[in-house]
C-alpha positions as CSV (number, residue, x, y, z in Angstrom):
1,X,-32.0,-4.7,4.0
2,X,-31.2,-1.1,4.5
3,X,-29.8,1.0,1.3
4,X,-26.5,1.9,4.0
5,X,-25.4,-1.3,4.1
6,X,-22.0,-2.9,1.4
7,X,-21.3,-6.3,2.5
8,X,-18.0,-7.9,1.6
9,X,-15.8,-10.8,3.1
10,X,-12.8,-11.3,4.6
11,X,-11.6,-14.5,4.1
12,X,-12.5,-17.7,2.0
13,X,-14.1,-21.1,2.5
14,X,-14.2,-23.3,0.1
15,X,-16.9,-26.4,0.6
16,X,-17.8,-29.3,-1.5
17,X,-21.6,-30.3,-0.7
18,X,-21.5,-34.3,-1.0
19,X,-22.6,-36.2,-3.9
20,X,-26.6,-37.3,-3.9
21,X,-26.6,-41.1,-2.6
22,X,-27.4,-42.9,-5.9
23,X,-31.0,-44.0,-5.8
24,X,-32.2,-41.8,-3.0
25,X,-34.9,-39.2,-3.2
26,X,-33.4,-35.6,-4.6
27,X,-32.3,-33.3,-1.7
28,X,-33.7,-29.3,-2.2
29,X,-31.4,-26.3,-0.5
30,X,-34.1,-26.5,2.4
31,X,-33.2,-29.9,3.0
32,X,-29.8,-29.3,4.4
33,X,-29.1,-28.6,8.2
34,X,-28.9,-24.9,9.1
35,X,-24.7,-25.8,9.7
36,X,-25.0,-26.5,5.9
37,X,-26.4,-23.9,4.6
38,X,-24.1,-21.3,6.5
39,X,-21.2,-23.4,4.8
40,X,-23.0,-22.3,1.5
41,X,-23.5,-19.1,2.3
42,X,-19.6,-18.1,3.6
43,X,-18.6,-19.2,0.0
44,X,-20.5,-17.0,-1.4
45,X,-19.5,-14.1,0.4
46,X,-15.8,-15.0,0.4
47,X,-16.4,-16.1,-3.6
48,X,-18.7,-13.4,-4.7
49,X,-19.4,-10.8,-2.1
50,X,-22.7,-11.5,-2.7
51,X,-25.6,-13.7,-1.4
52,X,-28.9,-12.2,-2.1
53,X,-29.9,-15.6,-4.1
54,X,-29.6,-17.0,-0.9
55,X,-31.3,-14.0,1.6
56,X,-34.2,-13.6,-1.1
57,X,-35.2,-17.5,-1.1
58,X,-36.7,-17.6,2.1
59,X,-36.9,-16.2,5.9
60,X,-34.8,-19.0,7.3
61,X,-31.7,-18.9,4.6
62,X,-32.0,-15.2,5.1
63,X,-31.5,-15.6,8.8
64,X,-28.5,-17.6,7.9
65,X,-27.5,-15.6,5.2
66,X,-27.4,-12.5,7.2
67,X,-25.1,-14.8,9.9
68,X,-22.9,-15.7,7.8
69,X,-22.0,-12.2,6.7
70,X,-18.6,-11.1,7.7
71,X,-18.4,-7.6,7.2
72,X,-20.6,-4.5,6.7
73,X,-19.9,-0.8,5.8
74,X,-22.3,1.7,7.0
75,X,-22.9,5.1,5.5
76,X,-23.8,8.0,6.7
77,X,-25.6,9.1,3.4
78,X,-25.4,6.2,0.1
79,X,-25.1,9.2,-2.2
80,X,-22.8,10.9,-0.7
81,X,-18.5,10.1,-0.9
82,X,-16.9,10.5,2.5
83,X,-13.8,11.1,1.4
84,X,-14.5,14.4,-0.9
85,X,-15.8,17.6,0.7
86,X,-19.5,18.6,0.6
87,X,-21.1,20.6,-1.6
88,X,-21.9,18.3,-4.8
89,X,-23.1,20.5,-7.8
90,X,-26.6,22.5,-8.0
91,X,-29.2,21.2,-10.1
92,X,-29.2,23.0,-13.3
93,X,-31.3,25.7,-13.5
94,X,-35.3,25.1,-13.4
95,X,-35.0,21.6,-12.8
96,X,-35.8,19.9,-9.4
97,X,-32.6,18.8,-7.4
98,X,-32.6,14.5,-7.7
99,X,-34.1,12.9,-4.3
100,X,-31.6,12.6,-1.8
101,X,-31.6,9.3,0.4
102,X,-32.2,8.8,3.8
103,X,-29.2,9.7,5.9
104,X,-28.7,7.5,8.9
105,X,-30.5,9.5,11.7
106,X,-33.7,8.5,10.1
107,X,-32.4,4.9,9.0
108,X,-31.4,3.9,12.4
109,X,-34.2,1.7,13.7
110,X,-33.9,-0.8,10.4
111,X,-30.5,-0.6,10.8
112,X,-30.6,-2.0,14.1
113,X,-33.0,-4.5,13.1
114,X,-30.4,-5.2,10.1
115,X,-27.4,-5.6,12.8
116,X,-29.2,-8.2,15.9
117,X,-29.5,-10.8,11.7
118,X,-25.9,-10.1,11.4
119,X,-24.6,-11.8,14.3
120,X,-21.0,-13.1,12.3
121,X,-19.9,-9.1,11.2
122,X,-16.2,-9.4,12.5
123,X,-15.2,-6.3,10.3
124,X,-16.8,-2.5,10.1
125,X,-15.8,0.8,8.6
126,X,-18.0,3.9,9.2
127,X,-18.2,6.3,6.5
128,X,-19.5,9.4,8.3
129,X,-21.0,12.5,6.5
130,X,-18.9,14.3,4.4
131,X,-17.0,17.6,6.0
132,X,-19.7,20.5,5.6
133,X,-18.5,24.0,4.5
134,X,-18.7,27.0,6.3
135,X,-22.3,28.7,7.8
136,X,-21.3,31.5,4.7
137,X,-20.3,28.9,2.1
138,X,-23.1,27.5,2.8
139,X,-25.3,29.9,1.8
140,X,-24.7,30.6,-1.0
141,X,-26.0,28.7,-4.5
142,X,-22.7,27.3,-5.5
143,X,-22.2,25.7,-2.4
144,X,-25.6,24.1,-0.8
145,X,-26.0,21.7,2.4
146,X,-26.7,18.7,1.0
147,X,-29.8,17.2,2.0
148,X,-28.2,14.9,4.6
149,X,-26.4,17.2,6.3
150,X,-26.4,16.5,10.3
151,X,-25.3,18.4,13.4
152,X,-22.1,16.6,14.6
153,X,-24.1,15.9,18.2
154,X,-26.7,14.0,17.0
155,X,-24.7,12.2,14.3
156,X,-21.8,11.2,16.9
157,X,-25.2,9.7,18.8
158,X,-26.2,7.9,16.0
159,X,-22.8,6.0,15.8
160,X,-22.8,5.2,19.2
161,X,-26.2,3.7,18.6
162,X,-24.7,1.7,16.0
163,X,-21.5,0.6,17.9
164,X,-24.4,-0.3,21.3
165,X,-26.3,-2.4,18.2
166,X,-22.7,-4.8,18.2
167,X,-22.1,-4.6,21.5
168,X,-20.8,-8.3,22.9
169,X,-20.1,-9.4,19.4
170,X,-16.1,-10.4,18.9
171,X,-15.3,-7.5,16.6
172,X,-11.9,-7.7,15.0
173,X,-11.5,-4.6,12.3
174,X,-12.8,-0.8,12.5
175,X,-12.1,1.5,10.2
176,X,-13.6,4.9,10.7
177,X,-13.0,8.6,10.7
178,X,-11.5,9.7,14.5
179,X,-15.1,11.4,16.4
180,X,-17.1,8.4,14.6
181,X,-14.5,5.7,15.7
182,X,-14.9,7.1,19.1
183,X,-18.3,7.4,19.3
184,X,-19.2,3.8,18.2
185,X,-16.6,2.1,20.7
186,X,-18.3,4.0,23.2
187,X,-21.3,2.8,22.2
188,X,-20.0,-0.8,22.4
189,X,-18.5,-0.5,25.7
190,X,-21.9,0.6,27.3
191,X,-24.8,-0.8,28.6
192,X,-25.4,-4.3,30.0
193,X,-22.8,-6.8,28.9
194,X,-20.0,-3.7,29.6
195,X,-16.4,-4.0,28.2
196,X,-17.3,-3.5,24.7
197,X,-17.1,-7.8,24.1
198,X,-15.0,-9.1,21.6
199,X,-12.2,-6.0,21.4
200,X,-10.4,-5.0,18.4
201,X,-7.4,-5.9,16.8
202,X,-6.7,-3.5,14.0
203,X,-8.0,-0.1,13.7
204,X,-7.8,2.1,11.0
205,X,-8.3,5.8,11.6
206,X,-8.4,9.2,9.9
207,X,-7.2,11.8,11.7
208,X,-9.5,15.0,10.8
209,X,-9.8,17.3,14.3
210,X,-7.6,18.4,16.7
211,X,-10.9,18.4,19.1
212,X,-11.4,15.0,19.2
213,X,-7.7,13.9,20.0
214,X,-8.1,13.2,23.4
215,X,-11.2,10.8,22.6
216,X,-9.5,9.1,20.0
217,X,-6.4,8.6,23.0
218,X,-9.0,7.1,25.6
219,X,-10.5,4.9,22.6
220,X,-6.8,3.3,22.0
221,X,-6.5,3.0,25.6
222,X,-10.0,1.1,25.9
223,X,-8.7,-1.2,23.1
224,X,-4.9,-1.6,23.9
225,X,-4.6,-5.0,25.2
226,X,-5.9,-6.4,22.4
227,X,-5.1,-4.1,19.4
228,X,-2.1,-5.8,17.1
229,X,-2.1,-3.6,14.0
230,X,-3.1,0.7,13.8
231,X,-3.1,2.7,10.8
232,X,-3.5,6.5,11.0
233,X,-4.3,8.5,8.4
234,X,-3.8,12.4,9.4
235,X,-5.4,15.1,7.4
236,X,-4.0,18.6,6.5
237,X,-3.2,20.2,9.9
238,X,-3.4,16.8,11.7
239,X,0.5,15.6,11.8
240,X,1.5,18.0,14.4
241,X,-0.8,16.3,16.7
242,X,1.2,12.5,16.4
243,X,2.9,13.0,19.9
244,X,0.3,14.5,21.7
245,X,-2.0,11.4,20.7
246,X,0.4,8.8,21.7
247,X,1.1,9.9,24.9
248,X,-2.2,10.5,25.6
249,X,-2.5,7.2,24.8
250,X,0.2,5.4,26.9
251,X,1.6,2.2,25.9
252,X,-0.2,-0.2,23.3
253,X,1.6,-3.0,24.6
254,X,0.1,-5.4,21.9
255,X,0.8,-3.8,19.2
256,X,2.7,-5.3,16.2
257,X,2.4,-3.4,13.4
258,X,1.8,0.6,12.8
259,X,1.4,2.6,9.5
260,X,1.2,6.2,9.6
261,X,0.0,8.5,6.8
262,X,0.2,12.0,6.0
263,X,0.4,14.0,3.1
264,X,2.8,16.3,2.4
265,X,1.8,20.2,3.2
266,X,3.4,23.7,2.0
267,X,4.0,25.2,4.7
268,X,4.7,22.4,6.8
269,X,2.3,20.9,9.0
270,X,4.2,18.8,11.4
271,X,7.1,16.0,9.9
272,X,8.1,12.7,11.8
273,X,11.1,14.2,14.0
274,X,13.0,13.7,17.1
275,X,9.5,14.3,19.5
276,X,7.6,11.7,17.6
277,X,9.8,9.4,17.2
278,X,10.2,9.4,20.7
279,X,6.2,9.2,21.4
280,X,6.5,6.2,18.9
281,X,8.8,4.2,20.3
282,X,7.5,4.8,24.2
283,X,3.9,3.6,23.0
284,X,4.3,0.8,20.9
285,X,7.8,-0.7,22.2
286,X,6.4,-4.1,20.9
287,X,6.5,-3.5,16.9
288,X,7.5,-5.6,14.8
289,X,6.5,-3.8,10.9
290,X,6.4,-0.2,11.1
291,X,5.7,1.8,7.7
292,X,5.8,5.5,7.5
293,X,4.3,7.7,4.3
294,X,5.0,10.6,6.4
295,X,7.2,13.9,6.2
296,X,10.3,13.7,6.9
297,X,12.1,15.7,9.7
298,X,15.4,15.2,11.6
299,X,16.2,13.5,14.8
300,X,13.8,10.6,14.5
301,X,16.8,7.6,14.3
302,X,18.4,7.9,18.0
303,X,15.2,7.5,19.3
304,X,14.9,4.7,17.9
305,X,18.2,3.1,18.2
306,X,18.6,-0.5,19.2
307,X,21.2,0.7,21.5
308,X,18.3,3.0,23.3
309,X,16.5,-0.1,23.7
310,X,13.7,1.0,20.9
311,X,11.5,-1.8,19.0
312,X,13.6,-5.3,19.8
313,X,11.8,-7.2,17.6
314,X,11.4,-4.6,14.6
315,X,11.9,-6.7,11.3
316,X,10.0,-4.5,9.1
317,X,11.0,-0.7,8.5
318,X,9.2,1.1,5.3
319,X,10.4,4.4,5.9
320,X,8.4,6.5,2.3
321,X,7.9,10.1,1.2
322,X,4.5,11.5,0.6
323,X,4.0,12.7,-3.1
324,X,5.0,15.9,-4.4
325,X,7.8,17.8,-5.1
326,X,10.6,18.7,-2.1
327,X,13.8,19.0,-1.4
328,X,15.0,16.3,0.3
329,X,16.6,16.0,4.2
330,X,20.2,15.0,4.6
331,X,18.6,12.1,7.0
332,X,21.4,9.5,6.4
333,X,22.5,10.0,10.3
334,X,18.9,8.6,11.3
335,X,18.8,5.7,9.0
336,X,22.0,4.6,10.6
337,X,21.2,4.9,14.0
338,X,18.0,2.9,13.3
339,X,19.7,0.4,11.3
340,X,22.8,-0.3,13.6
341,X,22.9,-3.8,14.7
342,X,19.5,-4.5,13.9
343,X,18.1,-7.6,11.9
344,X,15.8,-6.7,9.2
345,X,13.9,-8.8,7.0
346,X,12.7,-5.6,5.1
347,X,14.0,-2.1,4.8
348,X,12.2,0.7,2.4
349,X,14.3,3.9,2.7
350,X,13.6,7.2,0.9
351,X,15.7,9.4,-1.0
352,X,18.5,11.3,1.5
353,X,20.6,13.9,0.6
354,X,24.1,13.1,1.6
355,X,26.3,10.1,1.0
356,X,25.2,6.5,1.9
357,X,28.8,5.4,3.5
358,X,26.7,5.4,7.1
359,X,23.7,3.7,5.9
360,X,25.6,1.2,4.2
361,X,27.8,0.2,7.5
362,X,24.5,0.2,9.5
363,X,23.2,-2.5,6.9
364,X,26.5,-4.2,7.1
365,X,27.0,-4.0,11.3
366,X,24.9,-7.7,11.3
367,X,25.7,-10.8,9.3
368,X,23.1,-10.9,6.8
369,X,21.1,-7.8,4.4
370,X,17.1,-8.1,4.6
371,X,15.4,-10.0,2.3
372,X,13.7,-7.1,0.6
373,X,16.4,-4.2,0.6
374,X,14.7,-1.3,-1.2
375,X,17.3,2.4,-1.1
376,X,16.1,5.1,-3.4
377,X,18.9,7.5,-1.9
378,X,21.7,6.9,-4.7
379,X,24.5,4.8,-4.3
380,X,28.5,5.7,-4.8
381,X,29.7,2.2,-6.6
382,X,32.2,1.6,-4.4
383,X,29.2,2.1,-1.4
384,X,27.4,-0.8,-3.2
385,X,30.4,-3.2,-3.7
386,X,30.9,-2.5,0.1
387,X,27.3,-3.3,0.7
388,X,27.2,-6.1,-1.6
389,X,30.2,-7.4,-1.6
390,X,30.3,-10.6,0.7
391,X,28.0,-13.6,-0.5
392,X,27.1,-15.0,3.2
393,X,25.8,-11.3,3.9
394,X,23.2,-10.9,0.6
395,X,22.7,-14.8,0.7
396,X,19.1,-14.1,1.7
397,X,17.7,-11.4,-0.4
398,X,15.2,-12.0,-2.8
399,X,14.4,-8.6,-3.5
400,X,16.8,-5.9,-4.6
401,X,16.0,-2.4,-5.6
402,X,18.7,0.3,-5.4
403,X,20.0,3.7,-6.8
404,X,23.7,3.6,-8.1
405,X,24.9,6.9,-9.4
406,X,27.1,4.8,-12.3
407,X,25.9,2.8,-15.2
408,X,25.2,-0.7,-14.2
409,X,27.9,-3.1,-15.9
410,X,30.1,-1.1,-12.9
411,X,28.6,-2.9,-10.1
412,X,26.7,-6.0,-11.1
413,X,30.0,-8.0,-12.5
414,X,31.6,-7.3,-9.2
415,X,29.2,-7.4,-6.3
416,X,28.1,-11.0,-4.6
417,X,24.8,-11.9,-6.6
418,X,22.1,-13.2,-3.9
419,X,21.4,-17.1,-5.3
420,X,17.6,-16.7,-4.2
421,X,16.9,-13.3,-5.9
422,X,14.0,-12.6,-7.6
423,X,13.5,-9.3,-8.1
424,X,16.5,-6.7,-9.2
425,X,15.7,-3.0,-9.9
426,X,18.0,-0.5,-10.9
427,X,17.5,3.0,-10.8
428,X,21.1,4.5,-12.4
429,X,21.4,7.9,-12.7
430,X,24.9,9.4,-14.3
431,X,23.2,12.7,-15.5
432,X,23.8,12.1,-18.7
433,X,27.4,11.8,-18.7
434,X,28.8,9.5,-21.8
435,X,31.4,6.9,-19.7
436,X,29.8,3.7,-21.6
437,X,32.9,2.2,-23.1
438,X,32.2,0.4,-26.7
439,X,31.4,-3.2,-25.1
440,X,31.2,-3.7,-22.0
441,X,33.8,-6.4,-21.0
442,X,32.9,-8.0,-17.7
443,X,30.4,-11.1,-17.2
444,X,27.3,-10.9,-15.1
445,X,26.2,-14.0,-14.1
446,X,22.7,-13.5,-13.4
447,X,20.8,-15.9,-10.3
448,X,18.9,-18.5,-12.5
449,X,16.1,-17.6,-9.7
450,X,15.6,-14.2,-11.0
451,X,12.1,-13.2,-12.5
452,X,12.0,-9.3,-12.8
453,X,14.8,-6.9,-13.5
454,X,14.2,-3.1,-14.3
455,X,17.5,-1.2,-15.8
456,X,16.9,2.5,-15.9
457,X,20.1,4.7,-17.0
458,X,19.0,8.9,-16.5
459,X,14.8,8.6,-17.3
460,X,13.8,11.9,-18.2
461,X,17.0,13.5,-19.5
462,X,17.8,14.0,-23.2
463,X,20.8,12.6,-24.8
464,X,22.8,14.8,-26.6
465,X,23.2,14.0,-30.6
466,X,26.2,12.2,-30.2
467,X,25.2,9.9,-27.9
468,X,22.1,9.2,-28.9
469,X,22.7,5.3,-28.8
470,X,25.5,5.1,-27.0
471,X,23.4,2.6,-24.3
472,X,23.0,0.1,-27.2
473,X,26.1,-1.4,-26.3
474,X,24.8,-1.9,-22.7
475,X,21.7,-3.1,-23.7
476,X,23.3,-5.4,-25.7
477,X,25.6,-6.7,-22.5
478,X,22.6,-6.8,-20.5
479,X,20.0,-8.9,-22.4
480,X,23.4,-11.2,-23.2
481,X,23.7,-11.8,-19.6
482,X,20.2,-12.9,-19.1
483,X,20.1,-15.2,-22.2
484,X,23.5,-16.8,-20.7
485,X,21.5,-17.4,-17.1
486,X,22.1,-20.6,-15.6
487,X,18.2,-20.7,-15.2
488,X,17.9,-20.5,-18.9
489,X,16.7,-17.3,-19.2
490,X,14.2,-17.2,-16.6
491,X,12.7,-13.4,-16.6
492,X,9.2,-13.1,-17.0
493,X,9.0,-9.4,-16.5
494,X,11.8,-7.1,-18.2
495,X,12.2,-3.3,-18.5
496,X,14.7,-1.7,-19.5
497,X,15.5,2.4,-20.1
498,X,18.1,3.9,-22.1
499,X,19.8,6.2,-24.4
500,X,18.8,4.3,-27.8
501,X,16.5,4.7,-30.6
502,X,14.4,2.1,-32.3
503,X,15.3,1.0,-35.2
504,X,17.5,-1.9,-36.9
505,X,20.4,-2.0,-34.1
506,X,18.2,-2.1,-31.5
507,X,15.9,-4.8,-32.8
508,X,18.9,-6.9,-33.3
509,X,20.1,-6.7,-30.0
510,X,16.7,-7.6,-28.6
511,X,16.6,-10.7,-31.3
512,X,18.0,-13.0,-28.9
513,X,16.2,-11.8,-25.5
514,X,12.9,-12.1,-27.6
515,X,13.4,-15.5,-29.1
516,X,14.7,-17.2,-25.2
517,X,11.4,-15.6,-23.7
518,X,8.5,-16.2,-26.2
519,X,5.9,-17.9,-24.6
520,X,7.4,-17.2,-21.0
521,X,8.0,-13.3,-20.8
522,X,4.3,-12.1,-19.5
523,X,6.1,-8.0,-19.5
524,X,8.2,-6.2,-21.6
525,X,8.8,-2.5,-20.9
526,X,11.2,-0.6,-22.8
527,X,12.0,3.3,-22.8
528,X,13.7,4.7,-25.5
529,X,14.5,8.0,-27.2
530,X,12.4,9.9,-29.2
531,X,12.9,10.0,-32.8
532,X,12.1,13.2,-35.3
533,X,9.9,15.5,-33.3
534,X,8.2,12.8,-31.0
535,X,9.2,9.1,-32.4
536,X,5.1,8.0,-31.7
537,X,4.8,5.9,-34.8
538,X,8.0,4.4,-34.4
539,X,7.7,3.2,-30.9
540,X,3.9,2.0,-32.2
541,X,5.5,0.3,-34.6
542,X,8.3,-1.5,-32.8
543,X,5.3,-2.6,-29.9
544,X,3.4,-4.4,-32.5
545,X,6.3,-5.7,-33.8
546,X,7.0,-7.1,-30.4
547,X,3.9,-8.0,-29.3
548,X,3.6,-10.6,-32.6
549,X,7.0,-12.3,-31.3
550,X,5.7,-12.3,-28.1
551,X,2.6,-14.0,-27.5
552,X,0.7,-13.5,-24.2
553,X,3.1,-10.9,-22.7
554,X,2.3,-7.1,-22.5
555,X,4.4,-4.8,-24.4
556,X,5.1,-0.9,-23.8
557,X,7.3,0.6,-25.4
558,X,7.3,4.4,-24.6
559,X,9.8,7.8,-24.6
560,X,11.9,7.8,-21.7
561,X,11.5,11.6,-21.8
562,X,9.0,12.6,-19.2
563,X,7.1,15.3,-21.3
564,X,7.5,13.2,-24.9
């Protein structure tokens, strides 16, 4: 079997070979029907991944083996990573370079003998050569060619050799770079047998050359009718060139479900504004889950408006920020007009600068909130009584995960509590003002269905000497109102940041949390503040303290400074 070949599965099948008939002479692997032995040999890829056993015991289980296997991923070059830029390092001085592989050029013909065995592939990605540096980079000793280093021509052939190998074969998954995704549809929609057989529904691209956008549009086109889900990752330089591709493309009128990637850039390389909105919603009118980890611009929400006629049956939005540090967009306008009269079963929306009043009316203008409702933007409390605040509207949530900019016995006493939650997280930011009173007064009553709650009041900020522990009275409140549950204290995963300090007080207002959950709590996290220069040993200390009263749950408990 050729060296460029990982095989993997993508589903599972679970068989039971029938009991021996009592008496009868014993029954050998070679004695079962070929139907048989492929039943064997999809549990073991679905199981294990692997089946050599099987494809090393003889020519006909190998035959089977090999059609059995559901998915394949070709390399350009088995030492080489894809994803990381060429050179790798020199060989140290006076010592030979280590023997480079066979890159795929010359691997080609077994390949192709590999591929007519593998009749049942349904899933391929293409890991094409790594990028090569410049004709002067090169050159010199720090940066060498590798050894498998091919000229694009003949390695674009060599995928459409590949995707002509398939041809006729009811392909369902590609996953490629963009001029070798191209290249190896081509391939399968040539020759005798034309129309490529079997057309794709999902494709994941990388985005790495504005030369080959135009291919990559005629390659959606060629797959369009039966393409359901796209993901599109776009390289540094790459998200300016989101409109131009979907237009080229024209409508993907089968398309369900688009995630679009890019990472942040300084300067910026193209965000996700009014124009590609608008390329968005024209090509793929039939979404319904679309997740962005894109850069934000402005003027993407009108465009996407129900009232517009954008996305009818959208019920997923993830709308996420690439990593890194920004300031961010007062976008709050867009979220609303996206949101406005538009059911949602889940809605992901970054951080916003600006106020959420408009967000939260959007949320409000139809009679029920998502099930998974996920704002990091932070929340006035009278904004989140107004979003919360009627029980038929947050009757189906089951996941919960907001920013309040208030301390958290202000809003969860006197907001509707969703009876099916499950999930609560609480990101609570006051920076660092001291409004806790002494005791907090007001009962919680927390959904007996609820399984994970995360409290954090002002991570990464110091509390001044004064108030050092003023959140013990809060944590106290909190972990009260969880014991009390209806459900009988039913958390399983708990974490909890604040201004407190190990140390008797606290330990004695975790006493009763700790005996409700032992034996049921699988995660505690706390985050506390440092004591003497860093508080290490003490925080060691109070984990294995809670790790003996807790058996089989993981316990962290760390600074809730972000540099202690």
């Amino acid at each position: 079997m050729p060296d460029a070949e990982s095989m993997g599965s993508d589903g599972d099948v679970a068989t039971v070979a029938p009991p021996p008939t009592p008496g009868g002479p014993p029954v050998g692997l070679l004695d079962l029907p070929d139907d048989a032995l492929s039943l064997i040999a999809n549990h073991l890829w679905a199981s294990k991944g692997d089946c050599r056993g099987l494809i090393g015991a003889c020519r006909r289980t190998r035959q089977v083996s090999l059609a059995a296997l559901p998915s394949l991923i070709v390399r350009w070059c088995p030492a080489c990573d894809s994803s990381e830029p060429v050179p790798s390092q020199p060989a140290p001085a006076g010592r030979a370079p280590a023997p480079h592989p066979l890159s795929l050029d010359a691997r080609l013909p077994s390949l192709t003998a590999f591929l007519a065995l593998a009749t049942g592939v349904r899933s391929v990605t293409l890991e094409d050569q790594r990028p090569v540096p410049s004709a002067a980079a090169a050159g010199t000793a720090a940066t060498p060619t590798p050894p498998c280093a091919c000229p694009f021509a003949v390695r674009m052939g060599v995928w459409r050799a590949v995707g002509a190998a398939v041809r006729g074969r009811p392909l369902k998954r590609l996953k490629a770079r963009d001029a070798a995704a191209t290249s190896f549809l081509g391939g399968r929609s040539t020759g005798s047998g034309g129309g490529g057989g079997g057309r794709l529904r999902v494709l994941e691209l990388v985005m790495t050359s504005p030369s080959v956008v135009g291919e990559v549009a005629t390659a959606l086109q060629s797959v369009a009718p039966t393409l359901t889900q796209l993901r599109i990752e776009f390289l540094p330089g790459m998200p300016r060139h989101l409109a131009h591709l979907l237009r080229s493309a024209g409508r993907l009128s089968a398309l369900r479900s688009l995630w679009l990637t890019a990472a942040r850039e300084d300067p910026a390389g193209g965000t996700l504004g009014r124009d590609e909105a608008a390329a968005i919603a024209d090509a793929c009118v039939g979404l319904t889950f679309l997740r962005t980890l894109y850069p934000l611009g402005t003027g993407f929400g009108p465009p996407w408006a129900v009232a517009c006629g954008a996305f009818p049956h959208l019920r997923t939005l993830h709308i996420v920020r690439p990593a890194g540090l920004y300031s961010p967009l007062d976008v709050v306008e867009d979220y609303a007009a996206v949101l406005t009269h538009r059911p949602m079963t889940e809605v992901v929306l970054a951080d916003t600068d600006g106020f959420l009043a408009p967000v939260v009316t959007a949320l409000r203008s139809v009679d029920r909130l998502p099930e998974q409702l996920w704002l990091r933007a932070q929340l006035e409390p009278a904004d989140a009584v107004e979003l919360l605040g009627d029980p038929a509207a947050v009757a189906g949530i089951e996941s919960l995960n907001l920013s309040l900019r208030c301390r958290p016995h202000l809003v969860l006493p006197v907001v509707a509590m969703p009876p099916h939650l499950r999930e609560l997280i609480l990101l609570c930011c006051t920076e660092g003002a001291a409004d806790t009173p002494v005791c907090p007064s007001a009962r919680w009553d927390v959904p007996p269905t609820l399984r994970h709650l995360s409290v954090s009041h002002d991570l990464g900020l110091q509390a001044a000497d004064s108030d050092i522990s003023a959140d013990l009275p809060l944590v106290r409140w909190l972990l009260a109102a969880v014991v009390a549950s209806r459900g009988g204290c039913p958390l399983t995963r708990l974490a909890v940041c604040a201004r407190v300090r190990p140390g008797p007080d606290l330990d004695a207002a975790l006493a009763p949390f700790v005996a409700a959950t032992a034996g049921s709590l699988c995660e505690l996290e706390l985050s506390v503040q440092p004591t003497g220069e860093d508080g290490v040993n003490e925080r060691r200390l109070m984990a294995a303290a809670l790790s003996a009263a807790l058996p089989g749950a993981s316990v962290t408990v760390k600074s809730s400074l972000y540099d202690a």
